[in-house]
C-alpha positions in Angstrom: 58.6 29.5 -50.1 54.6 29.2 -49.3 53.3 26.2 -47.7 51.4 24.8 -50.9 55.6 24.9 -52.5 56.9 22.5 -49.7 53.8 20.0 -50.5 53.8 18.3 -54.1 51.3 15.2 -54.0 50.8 12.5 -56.5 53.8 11.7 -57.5 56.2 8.3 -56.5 59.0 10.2 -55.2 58.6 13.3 -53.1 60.8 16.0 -54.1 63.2 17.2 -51.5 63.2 20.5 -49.7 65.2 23.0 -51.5 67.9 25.0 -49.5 67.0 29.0 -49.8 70.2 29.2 -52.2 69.4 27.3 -56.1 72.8 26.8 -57.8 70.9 26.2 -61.0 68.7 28.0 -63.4 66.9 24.5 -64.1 66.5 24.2 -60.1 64.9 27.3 -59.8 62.6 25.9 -62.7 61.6 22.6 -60.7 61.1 25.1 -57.5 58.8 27.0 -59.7 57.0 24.4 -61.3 56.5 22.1 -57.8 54.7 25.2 -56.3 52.7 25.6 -58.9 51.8 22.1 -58.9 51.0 22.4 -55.3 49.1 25.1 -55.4 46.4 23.3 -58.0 46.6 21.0 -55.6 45.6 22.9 -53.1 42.4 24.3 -55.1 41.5 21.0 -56.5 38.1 20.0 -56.4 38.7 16.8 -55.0 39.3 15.8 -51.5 43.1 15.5 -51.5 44.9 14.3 -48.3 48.1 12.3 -47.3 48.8 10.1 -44.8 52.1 8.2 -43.5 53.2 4.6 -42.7 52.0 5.1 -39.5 48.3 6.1 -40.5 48.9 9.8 -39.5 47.7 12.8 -41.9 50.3 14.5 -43.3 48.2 16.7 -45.8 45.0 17.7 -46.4 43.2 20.3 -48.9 40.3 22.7 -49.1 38.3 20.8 -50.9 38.8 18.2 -47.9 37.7 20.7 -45.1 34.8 21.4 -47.3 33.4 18.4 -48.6 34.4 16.2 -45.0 33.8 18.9 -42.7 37.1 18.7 -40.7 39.6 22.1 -41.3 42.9 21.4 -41.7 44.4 22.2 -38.6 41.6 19.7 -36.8 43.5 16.9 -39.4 46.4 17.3 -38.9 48.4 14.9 -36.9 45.2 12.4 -36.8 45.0 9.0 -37.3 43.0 8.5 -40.9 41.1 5.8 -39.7 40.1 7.4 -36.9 39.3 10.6 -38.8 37.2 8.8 -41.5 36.3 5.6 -40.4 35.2 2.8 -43.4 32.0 1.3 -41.9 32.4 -2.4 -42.0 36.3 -2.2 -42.5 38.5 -0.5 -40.3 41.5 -1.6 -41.8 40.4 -0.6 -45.2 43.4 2.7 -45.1 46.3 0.7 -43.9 45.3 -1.8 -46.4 46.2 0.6 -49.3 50.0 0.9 -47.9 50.4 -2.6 -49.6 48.3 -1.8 -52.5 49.2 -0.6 -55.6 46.1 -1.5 -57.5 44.5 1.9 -58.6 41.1 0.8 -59.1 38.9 3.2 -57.1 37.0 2.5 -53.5 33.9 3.4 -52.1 33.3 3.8 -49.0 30.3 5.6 -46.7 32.0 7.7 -44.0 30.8 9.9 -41.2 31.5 13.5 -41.7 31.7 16.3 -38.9 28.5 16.7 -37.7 27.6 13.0 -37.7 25.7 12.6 -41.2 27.3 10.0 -43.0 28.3 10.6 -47.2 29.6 8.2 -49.5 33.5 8.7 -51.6 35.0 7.3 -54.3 38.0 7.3 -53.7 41.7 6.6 -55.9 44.9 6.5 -54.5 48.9 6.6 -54.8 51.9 4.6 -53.1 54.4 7.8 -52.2 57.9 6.4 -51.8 60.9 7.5 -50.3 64.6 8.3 -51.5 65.1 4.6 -51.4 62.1 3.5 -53.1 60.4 2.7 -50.0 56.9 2.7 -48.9 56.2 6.1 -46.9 52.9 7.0 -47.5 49.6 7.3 -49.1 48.0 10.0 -50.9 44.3 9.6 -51.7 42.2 11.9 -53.9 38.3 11.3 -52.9 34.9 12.7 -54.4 31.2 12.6 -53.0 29.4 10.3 -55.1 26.4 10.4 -52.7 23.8 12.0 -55.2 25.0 9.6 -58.0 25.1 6.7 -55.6 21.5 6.9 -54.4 20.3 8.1 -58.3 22.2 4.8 -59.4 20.2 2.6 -56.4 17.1 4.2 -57.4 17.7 3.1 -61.4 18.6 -0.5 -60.2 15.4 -0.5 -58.1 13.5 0.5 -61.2 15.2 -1.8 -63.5 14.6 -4.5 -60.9 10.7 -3.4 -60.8 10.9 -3.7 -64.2 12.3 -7.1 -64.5 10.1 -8.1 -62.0 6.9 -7.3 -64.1 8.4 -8.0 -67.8 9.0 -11.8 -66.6 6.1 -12.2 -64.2 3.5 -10.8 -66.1 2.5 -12.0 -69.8 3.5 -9.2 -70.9 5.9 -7.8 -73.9 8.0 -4.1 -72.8 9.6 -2.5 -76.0 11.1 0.1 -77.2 12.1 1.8 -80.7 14.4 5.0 -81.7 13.3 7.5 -84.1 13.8 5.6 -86.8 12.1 2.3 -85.8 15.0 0.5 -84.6 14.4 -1.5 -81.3 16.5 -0.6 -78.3 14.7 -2.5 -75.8 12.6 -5.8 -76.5 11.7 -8.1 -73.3 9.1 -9.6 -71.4 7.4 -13.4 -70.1 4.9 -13.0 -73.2 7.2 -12.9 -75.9 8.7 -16.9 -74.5 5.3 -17.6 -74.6 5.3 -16.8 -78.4 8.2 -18.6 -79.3 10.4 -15.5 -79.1 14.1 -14.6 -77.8 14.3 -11.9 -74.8 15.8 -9.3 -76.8 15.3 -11.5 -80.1 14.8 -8.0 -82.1 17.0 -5.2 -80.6 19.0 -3.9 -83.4 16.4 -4.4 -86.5 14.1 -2.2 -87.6 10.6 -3.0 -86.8 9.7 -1.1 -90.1 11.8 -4.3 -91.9 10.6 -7.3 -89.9 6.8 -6.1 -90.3 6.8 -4.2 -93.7 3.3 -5.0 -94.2 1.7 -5.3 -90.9 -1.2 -2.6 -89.6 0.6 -1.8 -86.6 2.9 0.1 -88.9 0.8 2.8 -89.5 0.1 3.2 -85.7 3.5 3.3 -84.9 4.6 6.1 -87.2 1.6 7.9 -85.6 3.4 7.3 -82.7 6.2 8.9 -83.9 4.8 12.3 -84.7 3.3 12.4 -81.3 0.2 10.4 -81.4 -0.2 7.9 -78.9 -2.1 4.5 -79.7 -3.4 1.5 -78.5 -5.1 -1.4 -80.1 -6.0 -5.1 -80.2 -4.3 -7.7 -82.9 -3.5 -11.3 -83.5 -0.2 -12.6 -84.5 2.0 -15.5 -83.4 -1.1 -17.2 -82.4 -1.7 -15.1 -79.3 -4.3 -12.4 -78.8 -2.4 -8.9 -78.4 -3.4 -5.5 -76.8 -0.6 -3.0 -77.9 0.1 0.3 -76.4 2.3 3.2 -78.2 3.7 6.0 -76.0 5.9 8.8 -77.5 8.8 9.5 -75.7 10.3 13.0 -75.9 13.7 14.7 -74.5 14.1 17.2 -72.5 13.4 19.8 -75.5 9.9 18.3 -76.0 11.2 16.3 -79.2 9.9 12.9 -79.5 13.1 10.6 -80.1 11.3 7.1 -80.1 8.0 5.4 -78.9 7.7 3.3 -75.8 5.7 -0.1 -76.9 3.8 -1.9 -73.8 2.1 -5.1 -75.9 -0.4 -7.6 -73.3 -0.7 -11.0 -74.1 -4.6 -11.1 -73.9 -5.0 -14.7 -75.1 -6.8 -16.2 -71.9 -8.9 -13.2 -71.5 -9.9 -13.6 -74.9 -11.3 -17.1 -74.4 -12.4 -16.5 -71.2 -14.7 -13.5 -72.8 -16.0 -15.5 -75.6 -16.9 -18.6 -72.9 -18.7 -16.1 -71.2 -20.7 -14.7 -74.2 -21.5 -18.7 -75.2 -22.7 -18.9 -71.8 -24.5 -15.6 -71.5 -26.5 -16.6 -75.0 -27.2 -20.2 -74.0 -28.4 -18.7 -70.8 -30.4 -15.6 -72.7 -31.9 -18.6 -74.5 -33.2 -21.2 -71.1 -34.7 -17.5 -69.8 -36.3 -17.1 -73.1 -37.8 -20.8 -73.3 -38.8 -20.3 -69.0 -40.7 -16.9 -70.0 -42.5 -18.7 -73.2 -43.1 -21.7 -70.8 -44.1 -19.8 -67.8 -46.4 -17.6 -69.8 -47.9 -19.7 -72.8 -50.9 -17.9 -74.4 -52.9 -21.1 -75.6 -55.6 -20.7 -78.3 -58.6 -22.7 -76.3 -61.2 -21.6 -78.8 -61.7 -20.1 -82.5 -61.2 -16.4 -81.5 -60.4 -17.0 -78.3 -56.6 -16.9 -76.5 -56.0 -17.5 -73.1 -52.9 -16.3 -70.9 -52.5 -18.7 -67.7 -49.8 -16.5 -65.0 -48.2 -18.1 -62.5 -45.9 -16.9 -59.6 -44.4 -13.4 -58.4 -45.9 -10.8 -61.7 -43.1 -8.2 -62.1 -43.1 -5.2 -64.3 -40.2 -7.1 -66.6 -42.5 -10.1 -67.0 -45.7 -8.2 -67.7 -43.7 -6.3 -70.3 -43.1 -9.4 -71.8 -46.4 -11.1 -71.6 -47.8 -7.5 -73.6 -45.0 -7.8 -76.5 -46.3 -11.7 -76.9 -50.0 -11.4 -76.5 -50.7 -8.6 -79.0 -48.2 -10.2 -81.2 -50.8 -13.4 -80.5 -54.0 -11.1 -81.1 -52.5 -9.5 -84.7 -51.3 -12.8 -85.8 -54.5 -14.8 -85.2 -57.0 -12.6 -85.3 -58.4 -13.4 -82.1 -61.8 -11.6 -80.8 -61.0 -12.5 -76.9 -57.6 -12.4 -74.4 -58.3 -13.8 -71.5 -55.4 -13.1 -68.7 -56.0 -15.8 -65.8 -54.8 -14.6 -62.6 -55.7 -17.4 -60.9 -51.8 -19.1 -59.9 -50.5 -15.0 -59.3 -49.9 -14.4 -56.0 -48.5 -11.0 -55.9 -47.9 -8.1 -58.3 -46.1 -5.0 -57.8 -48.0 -1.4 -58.4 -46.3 -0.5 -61.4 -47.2 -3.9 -62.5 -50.9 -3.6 -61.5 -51.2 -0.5 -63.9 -48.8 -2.5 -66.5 -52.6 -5.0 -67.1 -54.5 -2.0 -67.4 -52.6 -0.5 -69.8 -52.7 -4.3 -71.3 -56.1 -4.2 -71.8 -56.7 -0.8 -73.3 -54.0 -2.1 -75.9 -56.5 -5.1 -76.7 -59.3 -3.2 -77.0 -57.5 -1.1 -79.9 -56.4 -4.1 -81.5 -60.2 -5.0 -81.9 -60.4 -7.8 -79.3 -61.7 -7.7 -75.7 -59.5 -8.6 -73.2 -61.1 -10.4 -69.8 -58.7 -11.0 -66.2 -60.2 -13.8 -64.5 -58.7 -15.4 -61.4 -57.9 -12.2 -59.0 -56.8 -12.8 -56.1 -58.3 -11.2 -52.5 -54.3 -9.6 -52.3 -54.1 -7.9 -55.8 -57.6 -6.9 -55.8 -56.4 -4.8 -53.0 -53.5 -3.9 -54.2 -55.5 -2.3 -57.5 -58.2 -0.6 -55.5 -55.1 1.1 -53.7 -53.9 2.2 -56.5 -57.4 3.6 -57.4 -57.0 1.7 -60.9 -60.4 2.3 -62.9 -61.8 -1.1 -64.0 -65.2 -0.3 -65.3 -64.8 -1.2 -68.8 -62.8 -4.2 -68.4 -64.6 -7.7 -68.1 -63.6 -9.6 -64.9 -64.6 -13.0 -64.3 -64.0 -15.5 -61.0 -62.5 -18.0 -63.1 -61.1 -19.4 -67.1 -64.7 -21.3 -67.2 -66.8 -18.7 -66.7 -64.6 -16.1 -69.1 -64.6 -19.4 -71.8 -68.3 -19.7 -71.4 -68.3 -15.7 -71.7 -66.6 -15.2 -74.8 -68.7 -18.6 -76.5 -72.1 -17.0 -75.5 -70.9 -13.3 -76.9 -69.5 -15.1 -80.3 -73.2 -17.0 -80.4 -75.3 -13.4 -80.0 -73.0 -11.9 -83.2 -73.5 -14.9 -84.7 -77.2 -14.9 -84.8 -77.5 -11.5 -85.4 -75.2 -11.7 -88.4 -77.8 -14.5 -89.7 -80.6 -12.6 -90.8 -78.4 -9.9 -92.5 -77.2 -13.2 -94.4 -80.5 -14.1 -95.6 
């Protein structure tokens, strides 16, 4: 008889050894069906072994050599908690003598070679003739790969959890046929909702007439979506993903919905105050550059301060607005509180100017100071047809004695 024949595992009462001579038919059967036994033992894919009251291994397989690294001759005869040590519990194998509970263990052990694995492992009590104690036979399995795979899911489940209850935020999910699978998150408490309050129903049902409908069975053929709504009082943005299976088939859509209610409010504070403050810089441009009407005809544009290209853009928009609306024969831009303009700006007046003149009026600068003179005969500016004055009273008594020559000569053509 092989050596797998003398071994039969598993079982609460060993079988004893046959003698060579079987009286019996049926004995020869048993023989036969314990060596076959053993021998699928033997080929097992699991880590088979036995050990004895005494902690000593008795048995051990090929799957045992392969997947702990040890062959059978090196385990053989040693101690099984010195073989395969339980980190944290050395007297996790002798406990198991006294244990009949077959719920499995897992335990990391150190392997030949010195990398450590993690097994799952089940065992059974053997007992003797008399029913006694005399063993242990375990039957183990790497669960390594599935224990790190099932670490890594709890991490992400705790990441998860993490961001649906710190963030107001709402993390769902629906199958193919609109049925949430997956409904959580801080935002939906905030709405008066139940973690999980719609798992089960079909979205489709509890929202027959809502807009979102149509984006979610756009979803569902493959489009993803994202938009803005109100509902429940609270401002929404709503992201669809498709989810597809390994084959590429979409089998739900992956919902990711914001609770955007603060933002909301903060953005419409800030357009309020954007308008209110579009509105003061409005009033300080009209104040800071009023074009007064000081004579019949006659306008006058008093500058003060830094003159940028934005401001003098402005003052042009105004003054020929001025000029069209009242008809006025003279623009007079007083220099006089400017204490610096820019080049761009500098050609910005003469270009000023030149619009005047086609309007029909003249436009006079009065007031220039020693610094911007400069800064205009730098730029080569040519201002030979423009009337420039020292000061508003000279320009005012300008434009009065120009309106009195028209005037006269317009009398005799009246007579």
């Amino acid at each position: 008889m092989d050596e797998p024949s003398r071994r039969v595992m598993n079982v609460r009462v060993k079988i004893p050894c046959m003698q060579a001579s079987v009286g019996s038919q049926e004995e020869v059967e048993v023989v036969k069906l314990a060596s076959k036994r053993a021998r699928l033992l033997e080929r097992a894919p699991l880590a088979i072994a036995e050990y004895g009251r005494d902690l000593t291994i008795e048995d051990w397989n090929q799957a045992a050599e392969r997947l702990l690294g040890y062959t059978r001759e090196e385990a053989l005869g040693r101690r099984v908690d010195e073989l395969l040590p339980v980190r944290g519990d050395p007297s996790a194998w002798r406990r198991l003598l006294g244990e009949d509970d077959a719920a499995p263990r897992v335990w990391t052990h150190a392997r030949k070679g010195g990398d450590t694995a993690i097994f799952e492992w089940s065992h059974e009590r053997l007992l003797d003739e008399r029913g006694e104690v005399s063993g242990v036979g375990i039957f183990g399995q790497c669960v390594t790969e599935r224990a790190e795979e099932l670490r890594a899911l709890k991490a992400k489940e705790q990441i998860l959890h993490t961001v649906t209850q710190t963030l107001p935020i709402v993390v769902w999910a629906v199958d193919r046929d609109g049925v949430f699978t997956f409904h959580e998150g801080k935002a939906a408490t905030s709405a008066g909702l139940d973690q999980g309050q719609f798992v089960g129903k079909s979205v489709f049902e509890l929202f027959q007439d809502h807009p979102q409908n149509a984006m979610l069975r756009r979803a569902l053929a493959g489009e993803a979506g994202h938009s803005t709504l109100s509902t429940y009082g609270v401002s929404w943005e709503n992201w669809q993903i498709p989810v597809r299976d390994e084959r590429g088939e979409i089998h739900g859509v992956l919902g990711v919905t914001l609770d955007v209610t603060d933002a909301k409010n903060t953005e419409q504070e800030l357009r309020s105050r954007l308008e209110l403050i579009e509105r003061q810089q409005q009033v300080i441009r009209e104040l800071s550059t009023p074009i007064i009407q000081v004579w019949d005809g006659v306008l006058t544009l008093p500058m003060i301060g830094i003159l940028d290209s934005a401001r003098t853009a402005d003052v042009m928009d105004s003054l020929l607005e001025a000029i069209t609306r009242t008809g006025a024969r003279y623009a007079i831009l007083d220099l006089t509180g400017v204490e610096m303009v820019d080049t761009k700006t500098a050609s910005y007046l003469i270009q000023l100017v030149g619009a005047i003149r086609l309007l029909g009026a003249e436009g006079i600068i009065t007031g220039i100071r020693s610094n911007v003179a400069q800064t205009v005969v730098a730029l080569g500016l040519d201002l030979t047809g423009t009337t420039t004055l020292g000061n508003l009273r000279a320009a005012l008594q300008h434009c009065i004695r120009q309106m009195s020559k028209e005037h006269a000569a317009s009398a005799p053509q009246r007579r």
